[in-house]
Phi, psi and omega in degrees: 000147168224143182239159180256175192191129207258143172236126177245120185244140193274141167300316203265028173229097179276159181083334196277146181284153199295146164289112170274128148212141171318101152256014156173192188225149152178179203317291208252137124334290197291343183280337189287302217275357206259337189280331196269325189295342149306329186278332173282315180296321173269001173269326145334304166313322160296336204042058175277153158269358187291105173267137208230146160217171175261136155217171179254141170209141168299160188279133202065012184275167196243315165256158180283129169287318151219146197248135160214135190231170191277003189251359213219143150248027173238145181271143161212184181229171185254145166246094209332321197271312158304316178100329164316128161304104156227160169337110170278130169282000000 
């Protein structure tokens, strides 16, 4: 299983630890990442000042497979064998 997963630092609490929540779980990658790429385009879509970023992970797993955050139009990934973030082009 893989879940996605919202990470939030709110503008109006400075200081305060980022809000986490799951927005979902499923079967695939791919099903995740498509779930993760919707969660980001529509927090965009708020024009919030609020910085939020996404990730796909296996469920209990400690690193993320893909990351995308609000402040960026770029996506990455992890690369298994380095442990490196890199880009998706």
């Amino acid at each position: 299983m893989y879940e996605v997963v919202e990470h939030r630092e709110r503008r109006d609490r400075p200081g305060s630890a980022p809000e986490q929540r799951t927005l979902g779980r499923f079967d695939s990658a791919a099903e995740a990442l498509v779930q993760g790429r919707v969660a980001w385009k529509a927090f965009e879509a708020t024009g919030s000042d609020d910085y939020a970023w996404w990730v796909v992970k296996r469920e209990g797993a400690d690193l993320a497979e893909w990351i995308a955050d609000s402040r960026s139009s770029k996506e990455y990934v992890v690369d298994l064998t380095s442990g490196q973030l890199v880009e998706i082009p």
